[in-house]
C-alpha positions in Angstrom: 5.9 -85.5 31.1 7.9 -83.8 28.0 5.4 -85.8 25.9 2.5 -83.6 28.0 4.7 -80.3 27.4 5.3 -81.2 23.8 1.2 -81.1 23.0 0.3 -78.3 25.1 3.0 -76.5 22.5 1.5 -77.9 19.9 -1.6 -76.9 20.7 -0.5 -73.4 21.4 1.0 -73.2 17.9 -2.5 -73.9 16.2 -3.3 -70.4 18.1 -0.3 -68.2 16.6 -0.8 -65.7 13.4 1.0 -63.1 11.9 -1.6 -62.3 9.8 -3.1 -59.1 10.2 -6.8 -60.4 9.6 -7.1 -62.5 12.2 -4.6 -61.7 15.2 -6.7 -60.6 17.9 -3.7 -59.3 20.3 -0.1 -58.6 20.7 2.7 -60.2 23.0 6.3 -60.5 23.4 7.4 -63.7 23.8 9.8 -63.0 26.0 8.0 -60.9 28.7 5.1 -63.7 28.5 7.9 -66.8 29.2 8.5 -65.4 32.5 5.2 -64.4 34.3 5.7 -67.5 37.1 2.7 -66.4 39.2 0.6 -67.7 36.5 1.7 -71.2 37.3 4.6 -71.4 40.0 6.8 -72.8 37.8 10.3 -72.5 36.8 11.5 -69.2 36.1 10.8 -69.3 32.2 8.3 -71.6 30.6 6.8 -71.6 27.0 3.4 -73.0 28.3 2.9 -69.9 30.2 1.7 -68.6 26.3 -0.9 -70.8 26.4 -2.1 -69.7 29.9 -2.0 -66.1 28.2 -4.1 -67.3 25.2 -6.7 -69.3 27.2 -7.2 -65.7 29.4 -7.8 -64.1 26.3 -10.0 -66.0 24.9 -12.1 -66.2 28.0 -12.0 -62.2 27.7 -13.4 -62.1 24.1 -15.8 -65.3 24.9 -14.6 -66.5 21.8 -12.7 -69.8 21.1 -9.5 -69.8 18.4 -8.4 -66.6 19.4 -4.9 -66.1 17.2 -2.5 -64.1 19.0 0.4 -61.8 17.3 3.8 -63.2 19.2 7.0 -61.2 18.8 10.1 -62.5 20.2 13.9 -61.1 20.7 16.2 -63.1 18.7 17.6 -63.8 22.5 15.1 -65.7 23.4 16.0 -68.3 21.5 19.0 -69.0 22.8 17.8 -68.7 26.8 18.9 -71.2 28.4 16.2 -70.5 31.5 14.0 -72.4 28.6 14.8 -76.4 27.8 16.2 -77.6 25.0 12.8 -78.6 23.3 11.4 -75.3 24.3 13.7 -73.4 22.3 13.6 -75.6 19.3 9.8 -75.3 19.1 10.0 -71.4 19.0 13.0 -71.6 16.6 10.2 -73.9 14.5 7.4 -71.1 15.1 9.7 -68.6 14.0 11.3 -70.9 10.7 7.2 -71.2 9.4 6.5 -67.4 9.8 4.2 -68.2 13.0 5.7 -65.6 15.2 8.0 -62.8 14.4 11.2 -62.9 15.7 13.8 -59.4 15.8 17.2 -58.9 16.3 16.2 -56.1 19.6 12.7 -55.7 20.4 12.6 -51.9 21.1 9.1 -50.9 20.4 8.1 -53.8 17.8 5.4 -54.8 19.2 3.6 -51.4 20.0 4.3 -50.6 16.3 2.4 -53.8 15.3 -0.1 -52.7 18.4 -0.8 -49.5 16.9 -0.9 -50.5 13.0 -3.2 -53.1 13.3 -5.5 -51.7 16.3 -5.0 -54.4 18.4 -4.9 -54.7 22.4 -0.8 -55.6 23.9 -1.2 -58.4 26.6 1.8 -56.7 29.0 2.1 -56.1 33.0 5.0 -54.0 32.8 5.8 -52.8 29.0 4.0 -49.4 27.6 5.3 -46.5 29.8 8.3 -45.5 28.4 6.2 -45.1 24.8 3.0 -43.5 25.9 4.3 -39.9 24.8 5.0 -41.4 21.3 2.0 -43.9 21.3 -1.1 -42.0 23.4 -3.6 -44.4 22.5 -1.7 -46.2 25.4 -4.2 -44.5 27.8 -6.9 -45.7 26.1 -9.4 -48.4 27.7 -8.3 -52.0 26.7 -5.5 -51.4 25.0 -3.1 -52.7 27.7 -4.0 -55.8 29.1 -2.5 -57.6 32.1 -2.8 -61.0 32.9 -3.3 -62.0 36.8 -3.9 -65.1 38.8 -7.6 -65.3 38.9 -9.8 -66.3 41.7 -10.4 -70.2 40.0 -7.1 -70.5 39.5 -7.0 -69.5 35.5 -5.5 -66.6 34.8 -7.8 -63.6 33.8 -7.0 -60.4 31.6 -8.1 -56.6 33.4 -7.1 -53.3 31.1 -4.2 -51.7 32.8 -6.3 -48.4 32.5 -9.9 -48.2 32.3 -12.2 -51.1 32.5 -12.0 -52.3 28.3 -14.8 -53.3 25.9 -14.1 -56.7 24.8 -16.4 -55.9 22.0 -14.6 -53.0 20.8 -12.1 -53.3 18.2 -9.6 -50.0 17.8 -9.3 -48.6 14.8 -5.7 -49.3 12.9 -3.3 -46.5 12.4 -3.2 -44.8 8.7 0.5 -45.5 8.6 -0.8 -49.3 9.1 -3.8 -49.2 6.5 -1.2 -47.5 4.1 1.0 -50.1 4.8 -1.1 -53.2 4.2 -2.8 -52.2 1.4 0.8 -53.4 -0.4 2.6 -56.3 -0.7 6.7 -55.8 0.6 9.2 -58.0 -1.1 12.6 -58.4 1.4 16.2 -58.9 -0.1 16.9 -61.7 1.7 15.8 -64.7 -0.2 15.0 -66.7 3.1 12.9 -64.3 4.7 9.5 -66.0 5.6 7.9 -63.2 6.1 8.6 -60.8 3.2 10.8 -63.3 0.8 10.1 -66.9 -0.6 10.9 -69.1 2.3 12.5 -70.1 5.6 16.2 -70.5 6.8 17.7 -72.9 4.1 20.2 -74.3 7.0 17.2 -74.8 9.6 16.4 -78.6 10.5 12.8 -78.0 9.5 13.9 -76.4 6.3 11.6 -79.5 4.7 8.7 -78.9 6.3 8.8 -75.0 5.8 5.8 -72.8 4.3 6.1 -69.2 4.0 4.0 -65.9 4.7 1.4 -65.7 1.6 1.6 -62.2 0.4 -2.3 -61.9 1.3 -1.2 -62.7 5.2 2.1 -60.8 5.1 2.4 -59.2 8.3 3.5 -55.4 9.1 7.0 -53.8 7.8 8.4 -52.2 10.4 9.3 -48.3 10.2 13.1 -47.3 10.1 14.1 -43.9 9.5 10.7 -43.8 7.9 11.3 -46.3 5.5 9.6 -49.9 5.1 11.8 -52.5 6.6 11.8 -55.8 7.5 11.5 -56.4 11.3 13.7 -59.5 11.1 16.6 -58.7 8.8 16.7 -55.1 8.8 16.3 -54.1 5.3 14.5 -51.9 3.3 11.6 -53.4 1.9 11.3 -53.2 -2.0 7.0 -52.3 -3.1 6.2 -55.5 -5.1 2.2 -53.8 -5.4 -1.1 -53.9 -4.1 -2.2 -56.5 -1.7 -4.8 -58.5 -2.1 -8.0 -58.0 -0.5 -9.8 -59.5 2.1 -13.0 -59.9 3.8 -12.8 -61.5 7.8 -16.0 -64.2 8.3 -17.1 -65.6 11.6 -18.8 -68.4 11.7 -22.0 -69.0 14.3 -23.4 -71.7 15.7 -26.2 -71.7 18.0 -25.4 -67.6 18.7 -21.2 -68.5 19.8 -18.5 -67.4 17.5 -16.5 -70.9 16.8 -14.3 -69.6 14.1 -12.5 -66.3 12.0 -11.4 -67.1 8.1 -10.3 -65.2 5.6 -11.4 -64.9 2.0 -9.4 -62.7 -0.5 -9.8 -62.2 -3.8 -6.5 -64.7 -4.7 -8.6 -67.7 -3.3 -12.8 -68.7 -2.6 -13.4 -70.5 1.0 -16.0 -73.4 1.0 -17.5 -74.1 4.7 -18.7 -76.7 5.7 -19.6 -80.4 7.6 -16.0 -81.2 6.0 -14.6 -79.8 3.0 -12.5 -82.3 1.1 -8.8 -81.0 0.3 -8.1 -79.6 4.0 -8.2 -75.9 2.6 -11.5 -75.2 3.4 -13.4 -74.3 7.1 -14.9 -78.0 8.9 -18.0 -77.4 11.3 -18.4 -81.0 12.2 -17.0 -80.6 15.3 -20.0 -77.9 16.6 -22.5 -79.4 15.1 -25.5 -81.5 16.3 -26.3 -84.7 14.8 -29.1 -83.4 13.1 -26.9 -80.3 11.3 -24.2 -82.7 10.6 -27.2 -84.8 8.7 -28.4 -82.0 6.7 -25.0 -79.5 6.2 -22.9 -81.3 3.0 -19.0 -81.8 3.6 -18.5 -78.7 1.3 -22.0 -76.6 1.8 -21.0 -73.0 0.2 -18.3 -71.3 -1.2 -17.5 -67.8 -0.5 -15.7 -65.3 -3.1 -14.6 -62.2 -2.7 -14.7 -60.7 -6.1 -11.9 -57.8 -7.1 -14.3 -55.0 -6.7 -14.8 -56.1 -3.1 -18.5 -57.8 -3.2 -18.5 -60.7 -1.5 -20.9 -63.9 -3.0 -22.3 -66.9 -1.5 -22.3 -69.9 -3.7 -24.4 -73.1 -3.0 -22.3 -76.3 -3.3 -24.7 -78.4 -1.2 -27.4 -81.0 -1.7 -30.0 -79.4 0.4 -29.5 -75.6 -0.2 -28.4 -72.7 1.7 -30.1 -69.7 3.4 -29.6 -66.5 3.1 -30.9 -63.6 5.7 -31.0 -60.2 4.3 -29.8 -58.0 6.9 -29.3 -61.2 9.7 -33.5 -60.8 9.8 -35.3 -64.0 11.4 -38.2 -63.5 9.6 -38.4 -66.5 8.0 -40.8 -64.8 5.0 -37.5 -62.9 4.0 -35.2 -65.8 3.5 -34.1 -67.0 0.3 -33.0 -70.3 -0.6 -29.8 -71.0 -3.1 -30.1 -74.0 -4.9 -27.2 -76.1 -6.1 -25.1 -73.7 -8.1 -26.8 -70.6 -7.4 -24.9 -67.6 -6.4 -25.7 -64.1 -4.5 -24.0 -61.2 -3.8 -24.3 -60.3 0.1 -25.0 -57.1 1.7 -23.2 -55.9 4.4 -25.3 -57.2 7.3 -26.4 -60.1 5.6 -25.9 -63.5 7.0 -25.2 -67.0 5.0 -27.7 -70.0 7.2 -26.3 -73.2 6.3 -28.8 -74.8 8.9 -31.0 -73.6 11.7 -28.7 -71.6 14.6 -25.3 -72.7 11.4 -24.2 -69.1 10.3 -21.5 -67.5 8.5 -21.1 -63.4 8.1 -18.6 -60.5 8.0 -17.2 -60.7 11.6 -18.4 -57.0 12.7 -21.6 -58.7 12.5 -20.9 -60.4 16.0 -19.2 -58.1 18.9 -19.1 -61.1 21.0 -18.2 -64.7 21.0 -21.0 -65.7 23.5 -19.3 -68.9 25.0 -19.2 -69.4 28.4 -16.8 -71.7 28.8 -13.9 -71.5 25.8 -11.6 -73.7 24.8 -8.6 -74.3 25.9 -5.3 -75.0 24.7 -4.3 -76.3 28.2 -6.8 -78.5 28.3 -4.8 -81.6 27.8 -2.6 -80.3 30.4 -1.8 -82.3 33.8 -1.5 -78.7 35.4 0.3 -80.1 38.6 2.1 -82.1 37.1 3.7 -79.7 34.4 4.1 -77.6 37.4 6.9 -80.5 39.1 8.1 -81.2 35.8 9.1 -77.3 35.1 10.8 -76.7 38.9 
């Protein structure tokens, strides 16, 4: 049964981001661990993340949903949490795939409020609504409770929530992500060049890219780095980005990024790993016709973004997502546009890629789940 808890963490992990793109909540790590109504399990339990991510996801109706995860240094060391447990997060924290700080005080409200994202809490938020109003908003807390089918569900803690609402960030976080923060210490993941030089998965490291970097904190009104403590040195603009959903058969499979450091080809299955593989969603018929690597998307310095055909059959393009068949135009092999705002990329009937504001909702029905290889029961006896 630690071989069943091992992939379910696994999984999990493929569901963690710092990057400020593509996070679609906020937790702490350490509230989350211990929420045993979820699954009547031992008093702390890693898994229960992944009982947390599945709830969201079934609240956006969208599958991959990255969450933000903040954890107290503490935490790491718990020893209501096994062995393996504690390792993994040490792991997650050693590759920059959740933050970890010395004392949590109000870290991840910070983050919350800089990148206009929703904090998955039952009992955190009170003590900072005079300093953070936008507390009482609709949706921004969200709760997770023991729902009806047995899978936990998300409510807003006040108000009712729009799933397809996305807050606005703060202009202390749009200020602050518009640069890219260099920390002192060399190890830093986040802010530096790497991980801990003396951790056991000091091999298999990578590091924060500066387009992904996540959030400084704000000491004394100075940059710092959340993890270390230090003032963070300017090291210039950031990169930009443009966010991408992908969209088959009208549900939101997939978010990527494209900056203007590196193009994204989409496709069946793009060759190299780097790029975004639909073969999984796709009917036999659009796996036929959509080329391993179909287009290539670049977002050029002075922000337009352009669609370049890299297929053998061509590739669509909808001005302004219209269905009118009359107003699509075909790419050939090679041939490049520049897309408008509301313009969407069709790789193949019901196969399409735009900006991700295009799409307020996933549309699934039934998401994904990283519990899904889960012996729920039997995890349950294991955990006692």
């Amino acid at each position: 049964m630690r071989f069943e808890v091992s992939k379910v963490l696994d999984a999990i992990e493929g569901r963690l981001s710092t990057d400020p793109a593509l996070a679609r909540a906020v937790v702490d790590l350490s509230e989350i661990v211990r929420y045993a109504d979820l699954d009547g399990g031992r008093p702390a339990s890693s898994v229960r993340l992944g009982l947390v991510i599945d709830a969201l996801g079934r609240y956006l109706t969208e599958d991959n949903v990255p969450v933000y995860v903040i954890s107290p240094r503490g935490l790491l060391s718990d020893t209501d949490l096994t062995s393996n447990e504690r390792m993994v997060i040490r792991r997650w924290a050693d590759d920059g795939k959740v933050e970890v700080v010395p004392v949590l005080e109000d870290r991840v409200f910070e983050v919350a409020e800089m990148l206009g994202l929703p904090v998955l809490t039952r009992t955190r938020g009170e003590q900072f609504r005079g300093r953070r109003p936008w507390i009482d908003e609709p949706g921004r807390l969200l709760a997770a409770i023991a729902g009806e089918s047995g899978q936990p569900v998300l409510v807003s803690r006040v108000g009712r929530g729009d799933p397809g609402v996305q807050p606005e960030r703060s202009p202390m976080g749009e200020r602050l992500l518009a640069r890219v923060w260099q920390c002192p210490e060399s190890n830093c993941t986040s802010f530096g060049s790497g991980g801990d030089p003396d951790s056991p998965f000091a091999d298999m490291r990578t590091f924060t890219s500066p387009v992904s970097q996540p959030p400084p904190a704000i000491r004394a009104g100075a940059p710092t780095c959340p993890r270390h403590g230090t003032k963070l040195k300017d090291a210039g603009a950031r990169p930009a980005v443009e966010v991408l959903s992908v969209r088959i058969d009208g549900v939101v499979r997939n978010r990527f990024v494209v900056s203007t450091e590196a193009p994204v080809v989409v496709g069946r299955a793009p060759e190299g790993g780097g790029g975004i593989m639909l073969g999984q969603w796709l009917s036999e018929d659009a796996r036929k016709w959509i080329s391993r690597g179909h287009v290539q998307f670049t977002l050029m310095p002075g922000g337009g973004l352009v669609a370049q055909d890299v297929s053998t059959n061509g590739t669509g393009v909808r001005p302004g997502g219209s269905l009118d068949d009359d107003e699509r135009i075909t790419l050939s092999r090679n041939e490049s546009r520049q897309l408008a705002p509301d313009d969407v990329v069709e790789l193949y009937g019901g196969v399409n890629v735009g900006r991700s504001k295009l799409w307020a909702t996933g549309g699934l029905t039934q998401t994904e789940s990283v519990m899904g290889e889960a012996p729920t029961m039997a995890l349950r006896k294991f955990e006692r």
